[in-house]
N, C-alpha and C positions, 0 to 999 in steps of 0.2 A: 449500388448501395453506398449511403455515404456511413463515416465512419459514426460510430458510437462512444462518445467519451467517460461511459462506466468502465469499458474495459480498460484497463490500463497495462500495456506491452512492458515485460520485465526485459529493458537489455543486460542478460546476464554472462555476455561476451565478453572475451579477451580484454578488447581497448577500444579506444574511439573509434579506429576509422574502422574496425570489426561493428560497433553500433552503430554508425552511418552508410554501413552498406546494407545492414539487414534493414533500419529505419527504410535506405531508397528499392530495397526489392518489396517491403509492405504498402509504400504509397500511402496513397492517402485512404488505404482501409482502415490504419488508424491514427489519431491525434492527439495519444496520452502514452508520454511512457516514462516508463521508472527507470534512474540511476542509482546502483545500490554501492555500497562499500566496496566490493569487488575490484569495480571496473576504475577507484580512486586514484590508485597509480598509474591507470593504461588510460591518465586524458578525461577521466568521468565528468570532472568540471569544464573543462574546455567540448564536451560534445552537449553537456547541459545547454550549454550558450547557445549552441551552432544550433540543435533545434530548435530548442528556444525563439531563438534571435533571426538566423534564416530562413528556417522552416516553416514556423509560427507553430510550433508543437506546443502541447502542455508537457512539463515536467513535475514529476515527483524522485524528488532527492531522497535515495534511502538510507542514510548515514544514522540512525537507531542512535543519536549522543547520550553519552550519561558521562556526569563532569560536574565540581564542584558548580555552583550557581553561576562564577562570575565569569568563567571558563564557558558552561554552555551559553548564558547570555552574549558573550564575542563573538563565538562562531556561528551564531542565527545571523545576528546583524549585518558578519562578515558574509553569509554566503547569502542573505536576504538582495542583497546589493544585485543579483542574477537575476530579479526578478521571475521565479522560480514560482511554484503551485502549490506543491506541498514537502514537507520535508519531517519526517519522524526526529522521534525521541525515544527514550523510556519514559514508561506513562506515573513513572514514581513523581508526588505531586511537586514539590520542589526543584525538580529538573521540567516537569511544564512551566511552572511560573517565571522561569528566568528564562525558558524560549521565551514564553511571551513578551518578555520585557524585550529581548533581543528581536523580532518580528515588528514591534511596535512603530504605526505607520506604514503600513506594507500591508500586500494583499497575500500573503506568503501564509498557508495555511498549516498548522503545526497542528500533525497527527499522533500522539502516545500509544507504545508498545501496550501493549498487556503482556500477555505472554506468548512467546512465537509458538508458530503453528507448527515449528516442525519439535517442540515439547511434547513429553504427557506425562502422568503422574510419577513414573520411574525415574523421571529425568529432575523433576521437581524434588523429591527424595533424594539425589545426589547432590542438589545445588543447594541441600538444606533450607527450601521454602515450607513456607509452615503447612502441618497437614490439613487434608481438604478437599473436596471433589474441585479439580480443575477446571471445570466451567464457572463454579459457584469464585475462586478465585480470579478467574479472568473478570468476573462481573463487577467483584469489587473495584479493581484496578483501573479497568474501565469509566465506574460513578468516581472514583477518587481523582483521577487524571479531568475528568470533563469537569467537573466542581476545582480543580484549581485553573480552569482555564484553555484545557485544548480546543482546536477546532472542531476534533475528531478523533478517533480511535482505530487502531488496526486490530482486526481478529479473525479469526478462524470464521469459516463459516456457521462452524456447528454452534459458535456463540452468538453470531450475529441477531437473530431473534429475541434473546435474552436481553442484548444491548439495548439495541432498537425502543425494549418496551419500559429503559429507563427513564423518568424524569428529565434525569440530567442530559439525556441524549436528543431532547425534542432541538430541531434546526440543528443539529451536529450530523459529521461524516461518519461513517462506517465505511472502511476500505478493508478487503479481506484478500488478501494472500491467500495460499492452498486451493486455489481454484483449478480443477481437471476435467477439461472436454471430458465428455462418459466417450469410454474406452484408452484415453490417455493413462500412462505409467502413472503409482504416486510422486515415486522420487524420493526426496528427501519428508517429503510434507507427511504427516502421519493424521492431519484433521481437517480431510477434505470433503468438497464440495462441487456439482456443477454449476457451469457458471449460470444458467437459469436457476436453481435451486437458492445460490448464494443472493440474489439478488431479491428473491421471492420473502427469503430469509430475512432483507431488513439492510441489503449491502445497498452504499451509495455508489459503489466501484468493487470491480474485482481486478485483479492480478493476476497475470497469466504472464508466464517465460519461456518454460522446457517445451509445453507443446508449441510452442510456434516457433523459435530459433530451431530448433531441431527437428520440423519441417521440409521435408522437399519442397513446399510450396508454401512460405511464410506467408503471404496474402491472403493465400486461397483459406488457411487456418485460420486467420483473421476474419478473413468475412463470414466461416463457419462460426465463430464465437459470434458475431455481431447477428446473425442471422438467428442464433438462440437466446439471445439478450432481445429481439423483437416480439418472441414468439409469447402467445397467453401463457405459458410456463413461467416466464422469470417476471410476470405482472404480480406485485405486492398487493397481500386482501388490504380487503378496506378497512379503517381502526375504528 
């Protein structure tokens, strides 16, 4: 089976050479995978390369920036230069417009936060966002980020349908985190989805880490996910 590049493998390891060992036990089951903020001190930019660049992997940088305009505009540019896939932000519309400024000329695709998946309405109450059903906010965030100009948007699964049926979302990504094989732990994720479900849902890509670095058999879980990304379950109806 060759790999499928919706799924997208979270290295949410150590350091580098902890992500290029699990990348070389998965193979080429798969060809997309995400660097997130974590792994920034242990090499994350130098292992971006090395798949990247030796491997031929896709990359999604997950560095979430949020930063005066002229601040997030440097550091796209800066890390644009990696020739890289996709790279997040917050999906507030002024921190997309100055990635885009910063991406400009480049195939570097800037995805906006809405709200992370591992939120929900308790947490929004603490961080004093205004009140609201949390899906009906994510949806907002979402139209306001695509109308200033993202490629795409990150969300939950359980919003991705919602997204999908925006205007603003025709020929845009939807990449969704919180994605759990059925019978995988939640984890930290509290608005999850499987990955056929996520996909059915309106996902252009899903995100998967916990279950497969913490596999006995990282490949083998891999090809279990790509094996359910073929299956008439994760086929989107027609519009």
């Amino acid at each position: 089976m060759t790999h499928d590049d919706r799924l997208i493998v979270a290295l949410d390891v150590p350091n580098a050479l902890a992500g290029l060992e699990m990348a070389r036990r998965i193979g080429d089951a798969a060809g997309f995978y995400k660097i997130g903020l974590g792994m920034l001190t242990g090499g994350g930019l130098a292992l971006a390369n090395e798949l990247k660049q030796q491997h031929g992997k896709r990359i999604f940088l997950d560095m979430k920036l949020f930063d005066i305009g002229a601040t997030v505009e440097a550091a796209v540019r800066g890390l644009a230069q990696f020739e890289l896939d996709f790279l997040t932000v917050h999906g507030d519309p002024q921190v997309v417009r100055a990635a885009g400024e910063g991406k400009a000329g480049t195939g570097l695709k800037i995805l906006a936060v809405t709200v992370l998946t591992s939120l929900d309405r308790a947490d929004l109450d603490a961080n004093l966002i205004k009140p609201g059903d949390l899906r009906e906010i994510t949806l907002e965030r979402a139209a306001r980020a695509l109308e200033a100009g993202a490629d795409g948007v990150i969300s939950s699964p359980q919003e991705a349908a919602m997204i999908r049926a925006l205007p603003q979302a025709e020929g845009r990504l939807i990449v969704t985190p919180g994605v759990r094989p059925a019978g995988a732990a939640a984890g930290d994720q509290k608005r999850i989805a499987t990955p056929a479900q996520a996909v059915a849902d309106g996902a252009d890509h899903i995100v998967v880490g916990r279950p497969i670095w913490t596999h006995e058999d990282p490949r083998a879980a891999v090809r279990a996910i790509n094996a359910e990304l073929a299956s008439p379950v994760a086929q989107r109806p027609a519009r």
